[in-house]
N, C-alpha and C positions, 0 to 999 in steps of 0.2 A: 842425235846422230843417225842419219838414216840406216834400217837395216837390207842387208848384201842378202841376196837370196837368187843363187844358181840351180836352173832349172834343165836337165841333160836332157836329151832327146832317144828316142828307143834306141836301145843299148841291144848292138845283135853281135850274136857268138863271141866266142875269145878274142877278134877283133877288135869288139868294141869293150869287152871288160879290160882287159890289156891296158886300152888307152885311157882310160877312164882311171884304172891304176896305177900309169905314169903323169897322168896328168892333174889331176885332182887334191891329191896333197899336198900340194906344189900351189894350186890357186887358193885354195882354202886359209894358206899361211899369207902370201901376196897379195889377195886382193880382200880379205879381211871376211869372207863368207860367216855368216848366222846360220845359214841353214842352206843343206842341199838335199834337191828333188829329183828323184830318180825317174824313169818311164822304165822300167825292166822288164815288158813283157815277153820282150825276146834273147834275154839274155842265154837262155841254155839252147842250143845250135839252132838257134832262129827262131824260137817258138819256146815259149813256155820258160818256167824259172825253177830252178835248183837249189838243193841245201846250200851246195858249194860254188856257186853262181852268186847266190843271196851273199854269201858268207865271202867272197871278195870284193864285192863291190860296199858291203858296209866296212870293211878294214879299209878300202878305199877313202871311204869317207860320207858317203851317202847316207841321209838322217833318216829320209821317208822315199818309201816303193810308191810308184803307180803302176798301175798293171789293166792293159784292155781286154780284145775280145780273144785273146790268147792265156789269158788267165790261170786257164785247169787244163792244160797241156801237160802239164809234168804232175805226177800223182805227190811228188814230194812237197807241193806246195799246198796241203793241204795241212801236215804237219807245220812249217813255216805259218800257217795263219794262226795254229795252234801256240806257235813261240814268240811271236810279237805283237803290237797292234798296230805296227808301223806300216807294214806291208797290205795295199787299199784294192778292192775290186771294183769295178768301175759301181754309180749308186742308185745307177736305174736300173739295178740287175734286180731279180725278186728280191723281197725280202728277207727269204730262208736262203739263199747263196752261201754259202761259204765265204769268210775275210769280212774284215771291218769296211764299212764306207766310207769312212772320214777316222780323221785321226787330228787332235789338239799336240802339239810337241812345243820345246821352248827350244826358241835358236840359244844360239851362246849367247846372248844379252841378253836371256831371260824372258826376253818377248814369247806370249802364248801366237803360236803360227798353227792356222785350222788346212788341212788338205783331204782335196776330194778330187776324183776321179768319175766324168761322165763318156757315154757310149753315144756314138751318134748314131741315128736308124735311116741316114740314106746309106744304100748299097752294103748294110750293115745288118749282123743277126735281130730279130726280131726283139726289140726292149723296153720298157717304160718308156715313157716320157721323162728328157733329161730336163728339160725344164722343170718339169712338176717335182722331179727327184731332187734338183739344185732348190728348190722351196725349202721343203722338206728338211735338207741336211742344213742350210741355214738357220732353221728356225730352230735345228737340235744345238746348235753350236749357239746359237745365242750371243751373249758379248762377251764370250768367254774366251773369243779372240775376234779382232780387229785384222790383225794382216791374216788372209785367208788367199790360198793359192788352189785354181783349179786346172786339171789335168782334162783336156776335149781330145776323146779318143777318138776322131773321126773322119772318116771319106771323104765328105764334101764342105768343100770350103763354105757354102752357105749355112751348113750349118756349126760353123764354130764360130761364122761372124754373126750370126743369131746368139746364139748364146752370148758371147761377148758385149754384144749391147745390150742384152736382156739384164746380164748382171753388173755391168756396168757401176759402178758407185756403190755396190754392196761386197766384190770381193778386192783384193787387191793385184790380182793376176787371174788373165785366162790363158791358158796357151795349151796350143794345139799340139797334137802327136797322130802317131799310126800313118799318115804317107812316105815319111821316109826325107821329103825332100824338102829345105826349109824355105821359106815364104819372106818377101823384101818389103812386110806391111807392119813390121814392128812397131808401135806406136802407145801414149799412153791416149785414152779414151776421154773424153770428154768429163766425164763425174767421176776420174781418178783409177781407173784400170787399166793397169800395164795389160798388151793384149799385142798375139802372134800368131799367125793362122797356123803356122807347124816349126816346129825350132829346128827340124830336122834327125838325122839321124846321126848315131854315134855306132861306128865300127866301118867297114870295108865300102869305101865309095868306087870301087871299081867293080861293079857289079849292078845288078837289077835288084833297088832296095833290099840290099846285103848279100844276096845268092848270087852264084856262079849264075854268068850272064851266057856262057855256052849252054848250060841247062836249062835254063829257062827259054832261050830259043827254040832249040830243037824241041822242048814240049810243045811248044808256039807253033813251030811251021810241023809238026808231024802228028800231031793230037796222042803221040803214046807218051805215057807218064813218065817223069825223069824225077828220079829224088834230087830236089832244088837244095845243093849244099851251100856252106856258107862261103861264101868268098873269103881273100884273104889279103889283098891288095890296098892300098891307099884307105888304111885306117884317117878316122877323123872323130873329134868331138865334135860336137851341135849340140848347142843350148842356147838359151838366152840369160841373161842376167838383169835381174828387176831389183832396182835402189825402192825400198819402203818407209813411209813415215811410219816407226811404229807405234804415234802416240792415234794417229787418225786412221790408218789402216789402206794410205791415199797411196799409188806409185807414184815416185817423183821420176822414172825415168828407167827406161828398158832398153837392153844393147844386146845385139846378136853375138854367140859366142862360137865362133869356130876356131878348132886348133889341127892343121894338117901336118903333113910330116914335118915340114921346113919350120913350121912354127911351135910344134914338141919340140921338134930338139932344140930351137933355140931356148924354149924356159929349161928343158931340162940340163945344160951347160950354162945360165947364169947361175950364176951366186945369186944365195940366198941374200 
């Protein structure tokens, strides 16, 4: 029986935990989920993640954090790496970073599921090599899981379709996060990897990837600084959902997952 593994897309301010809160529970029991993958780097007011950020979105339902170049934004998440191993910093960060790299968990069938998180380096802070880092965390994981899901924290498209063919037949998903806006190339890959350039974003689409879009202009056309608050308009989930062979580690097939208002409410007035 293939394994269900929903993968959320950055999750920005109350916005997007909110929906993520009304909606999650709800597909978990419906559409039969093994495991879900969070991208939280933005969950506490667009930047950065919180005790009590972390602490609704796992009551939500969330198994395993991805977290990019927003990471150590919030000082509390440094305690947070001290209380889980769930919660991943991207693993071409140094060495000594703070937070695990990778993380082994078992969905609800018991399946060992390996997750890692990489940094891209176009228009991106200075970092390893994700490639050499995706070596590395495979060869520490070993066959100690087969379905293995990776998180491409990164700017330019070329580089998460690099990665994706690079790893191609070695993990069972690659999908993209950090623009905000989701991409129409979902597909499984040739040697068995579900693979999405960006799943998109989860919280306020009426906005300039999640901020109030009257501040972010006037910083635009006036060059004086404006605190870029979170929007608060036309919440939305974005994810994708990838079916897994769990005996091979193969995708058998990946579907974009968007939930806007009209489509909340309608799961949230069926019957269970």
């Amino acid at each position: 029986m293939p394994l269900k593994i929903l993968f959320i897309g950055d999750v920005v301010g109350s916005p997007g935990r909110k929906i993520v809160g009304q909606v999650l529970p709800r597909l978990i029991h419906r559409w039969g989920l093994g495991l879900v993958v969070c991208n939280a780097e933005n969950a506490a007011g667009g930047s950065g993640l919180t005790v009590k950020c972390y602490e609704e979105l796992l009551e939500a339902g969330v198994d395993v954090f991805t977290l990019g170049d927003h990471v150590y934004r919030k000082d509390e998440v440094f305690g947070l790496f001290e209380q889980t191993n769930r919660l991943l910093r991207p693993a071409n960060f140094p060495i000594d970073s703070p937070g695990e790299e990778s993380v082994i968990v078992e969905a609800k069938d018991g399946t060992p599921v390996g997750v890692f998180t990489l940094l891209g380096r176009t228009y991106m802070r200075p970092v390893d090599c994700p490639f050499r880092a995706a070596d590395r965390v495979l060869d520490q994981l070993g066959r100690n899981a087969r379905v293995i899901v990776v998180d491409v924290h990164a700017e330019a498209t070329s580089d998460k379709q690099l990665l994706g063919r690079y790893l191609d037949g070695r993990v069972s998903a690659v999908l993209g996060t950090h623009t905000h806006v989701p991409t129409a190339d979902e597909r499984v890959l040739p040697k068995g990897t579900a693979y999405q350039t960006d799943v998109g974003m989860t919280g306020p689409h009426d906005s300039i990837l999640g901020r109030r879009y009257d501040r972010v202009l006037a910083a635009t056309l006036t060059f004086v600084p404006h605190y870029f608050e979170v929007a608060t308009g036309d919440p939305r989930l974005n994810g994708a959902l990838v079916e897994v062979d769990p005996d091979s580690g193969r995708a058998l097939e990946i579907s974009r997952v968007v939930f806007d208002h009209e489509a909340t409410q309608r799961l949230l007035t069926q019957s269970s």
